[in-house]
NUZA-23925 format. One record per residue (C-alpha): x, y, z; residue in three letters; residue number from 1. Coordinates in nm, 4 decimals. Example, Ala and Ser with C-alpha at 12.3 -4.5 7.8 and 13.67 -1.06 7.14 Angstrom:
REM NUZA-23925
       c1       c2       c3 residu num
   1.2300  -0.4500   0.7800    ALA   1
   1.3670  -0.1060   0.7140    SER   2
//
This chain:
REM NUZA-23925
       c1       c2       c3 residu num
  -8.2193   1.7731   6.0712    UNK   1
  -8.4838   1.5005   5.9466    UNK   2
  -8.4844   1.1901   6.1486    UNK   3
  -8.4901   0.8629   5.9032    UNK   4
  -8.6913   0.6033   6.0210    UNK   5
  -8.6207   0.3392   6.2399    UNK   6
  -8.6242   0.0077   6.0492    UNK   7
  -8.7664  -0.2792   6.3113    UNK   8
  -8.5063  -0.5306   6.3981    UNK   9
  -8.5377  -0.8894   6.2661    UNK  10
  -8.6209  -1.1348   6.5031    UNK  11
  -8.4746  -1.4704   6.4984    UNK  12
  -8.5793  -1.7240   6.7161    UNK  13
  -8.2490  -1.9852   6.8003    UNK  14
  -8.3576  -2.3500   6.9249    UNK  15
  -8.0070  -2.4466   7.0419    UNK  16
  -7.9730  -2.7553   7.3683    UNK  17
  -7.6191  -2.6688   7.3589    UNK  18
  -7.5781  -2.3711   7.6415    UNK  19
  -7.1788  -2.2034   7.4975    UNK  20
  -7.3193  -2.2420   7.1651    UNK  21
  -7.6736  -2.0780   7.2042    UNK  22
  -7.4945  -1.7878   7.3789    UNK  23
  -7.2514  -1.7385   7.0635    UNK  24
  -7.4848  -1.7691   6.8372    UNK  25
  -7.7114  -1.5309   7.0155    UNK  26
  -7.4103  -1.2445   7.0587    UNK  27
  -7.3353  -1.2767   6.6518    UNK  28
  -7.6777  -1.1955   6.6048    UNK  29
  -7.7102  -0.9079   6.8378    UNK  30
  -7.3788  -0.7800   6.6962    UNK  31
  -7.5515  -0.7841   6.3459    UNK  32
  -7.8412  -0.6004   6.4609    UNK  33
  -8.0974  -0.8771   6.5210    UNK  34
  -8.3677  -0.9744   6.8073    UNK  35
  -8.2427  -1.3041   6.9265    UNK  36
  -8.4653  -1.5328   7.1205    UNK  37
  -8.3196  -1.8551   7.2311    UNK  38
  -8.5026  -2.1395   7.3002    UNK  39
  -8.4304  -2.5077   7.3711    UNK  40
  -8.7345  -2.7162   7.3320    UNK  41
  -8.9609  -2.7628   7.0535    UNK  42
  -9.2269  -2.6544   7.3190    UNK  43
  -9.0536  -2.3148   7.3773    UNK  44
  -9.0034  -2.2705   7.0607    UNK  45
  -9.3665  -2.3175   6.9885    UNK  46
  -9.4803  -2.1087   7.2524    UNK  47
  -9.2498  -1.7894   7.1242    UNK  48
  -9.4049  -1.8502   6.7841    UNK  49
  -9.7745  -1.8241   6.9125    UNK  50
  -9.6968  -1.5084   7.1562    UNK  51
  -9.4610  -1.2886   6.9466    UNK  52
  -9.5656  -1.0719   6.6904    UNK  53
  -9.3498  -1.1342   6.4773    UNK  54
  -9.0473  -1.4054   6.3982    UNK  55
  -8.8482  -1.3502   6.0696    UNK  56
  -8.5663  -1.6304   6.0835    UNK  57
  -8.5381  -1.9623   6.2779    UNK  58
  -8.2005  -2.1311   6.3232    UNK  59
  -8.2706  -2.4973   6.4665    UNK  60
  -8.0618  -2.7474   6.5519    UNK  61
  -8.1961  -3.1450   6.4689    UNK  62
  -8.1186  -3.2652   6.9005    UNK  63
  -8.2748  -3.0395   7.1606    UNK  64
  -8.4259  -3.0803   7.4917    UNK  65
  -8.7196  -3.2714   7.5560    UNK  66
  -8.8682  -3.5761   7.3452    UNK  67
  -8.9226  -3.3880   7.0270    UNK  68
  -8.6557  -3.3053   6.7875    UNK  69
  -8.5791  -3.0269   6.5491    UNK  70
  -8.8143  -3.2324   6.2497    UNK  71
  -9.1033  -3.2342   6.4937    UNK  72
  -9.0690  -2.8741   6.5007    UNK  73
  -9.0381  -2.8274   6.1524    UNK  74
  -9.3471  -3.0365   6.0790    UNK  75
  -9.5645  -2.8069   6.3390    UNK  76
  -9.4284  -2.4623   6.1653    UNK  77
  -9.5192  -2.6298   5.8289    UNK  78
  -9.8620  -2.7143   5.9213    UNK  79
  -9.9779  -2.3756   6.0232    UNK  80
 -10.0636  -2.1174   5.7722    UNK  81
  -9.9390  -1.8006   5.9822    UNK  82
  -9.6029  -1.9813   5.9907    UNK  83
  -9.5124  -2.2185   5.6653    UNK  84
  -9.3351  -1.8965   5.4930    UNK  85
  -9.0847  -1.8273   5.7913    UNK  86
  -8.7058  -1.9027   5.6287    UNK  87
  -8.5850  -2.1981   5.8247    UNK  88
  -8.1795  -2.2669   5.8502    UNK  89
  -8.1190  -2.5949   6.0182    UNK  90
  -7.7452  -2.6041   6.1972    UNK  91
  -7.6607  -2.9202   6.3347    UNK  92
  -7.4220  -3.2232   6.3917    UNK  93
  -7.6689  -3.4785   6.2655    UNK  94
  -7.5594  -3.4775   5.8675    UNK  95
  -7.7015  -3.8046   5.8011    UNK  96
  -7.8470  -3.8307   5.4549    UNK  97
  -8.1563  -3.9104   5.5750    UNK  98
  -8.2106  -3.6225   5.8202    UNK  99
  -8.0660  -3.3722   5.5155    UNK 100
  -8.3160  -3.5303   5.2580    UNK 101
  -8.6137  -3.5049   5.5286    UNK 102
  -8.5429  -3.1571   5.6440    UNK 103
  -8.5140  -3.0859   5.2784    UNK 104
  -8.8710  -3.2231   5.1666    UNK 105
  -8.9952  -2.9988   5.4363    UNK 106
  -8.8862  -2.6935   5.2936    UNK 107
  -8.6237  -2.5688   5.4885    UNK 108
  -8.4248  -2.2998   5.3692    UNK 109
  -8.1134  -2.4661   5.4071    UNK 110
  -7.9372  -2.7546   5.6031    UNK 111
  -7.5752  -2.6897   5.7367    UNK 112
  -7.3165  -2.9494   5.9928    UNK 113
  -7.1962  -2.7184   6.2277    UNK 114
  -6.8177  -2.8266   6.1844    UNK 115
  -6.8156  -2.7356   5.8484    UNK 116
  -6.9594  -2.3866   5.8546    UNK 117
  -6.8884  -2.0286   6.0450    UNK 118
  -7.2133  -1.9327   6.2465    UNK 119
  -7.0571  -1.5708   6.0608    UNK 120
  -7.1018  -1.7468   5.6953    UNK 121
  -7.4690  -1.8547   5.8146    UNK 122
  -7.5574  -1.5609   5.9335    UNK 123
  -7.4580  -1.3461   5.6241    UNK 124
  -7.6378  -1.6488   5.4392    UNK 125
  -7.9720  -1.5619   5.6389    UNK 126
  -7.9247  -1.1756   5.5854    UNK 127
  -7.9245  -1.2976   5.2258    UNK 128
  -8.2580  -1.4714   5.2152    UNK 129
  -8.4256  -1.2128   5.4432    UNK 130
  -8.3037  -0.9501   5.2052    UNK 131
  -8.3935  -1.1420   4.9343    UNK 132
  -8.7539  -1.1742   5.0301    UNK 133
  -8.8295  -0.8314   5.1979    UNK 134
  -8.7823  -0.6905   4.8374    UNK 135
//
């Protein structure tokens, strides 16, 4: 019998302040076969992004803990070379046209309100894009 080789998981890193919905969003992902790491400060998220190997995904939401928001991180992943290319999905209740249109000139993946979308439908949108590019 030949073994087939193990294919790494993909590691998402959540920033979610919101406790029930970090937790769902984290089971979904392990469900689907991911490495979820759930932060919620810009700060830890920062700090997973310097120690880990590897990060494929980040799911952010615009309000977190701490003074700096989910822009602030953003801006830091943009600014470093190691981690401009990482697919960003921001999820979050704060759909003002300004925030969209800012996230967007950043280069985030996409931008999604949180009552109008399935964490399921944004999860099979981010298999999508990390299909996409791994080809």
């Amino acid at each position: 019998m030949t073994e087939s080789p193990i294919t790494p998981k993909r590691t998402i890193l959540i920033l979610e302040d919101e406790r029930q919905l970090a937790k769902a969003i984290r089971e979904a992902f392990i469900e689907r076969g991911y490495n979820p790491i759930v932060v919620a400060t810009v700060e830890e998220g920062v700090r997973q992004l310097e120690n880990l190997q590897r990060i494929d995904v980040v799911w952010l939401d615009h309000y977190l803990l701490g003074v700096e928001n989910g822009l602030d991180f953003v801006v830091q992943m943009k600014s470093r070379p190691n981690w401009k290319e990482i697919p960003i999905f921001v999820v979050s209740n704060t759909a003002s046209s300004t925030n969209i249109r800012s996230y967007l000139e950043l280069g985030v993946s996409n931008y999604y309100t949180k009552a109008d979308y399935d964490i399921n439908q944004i999860i099979n949108d981010i298999g999508y894009v990390l299909d996409k590019k791994s080809k």
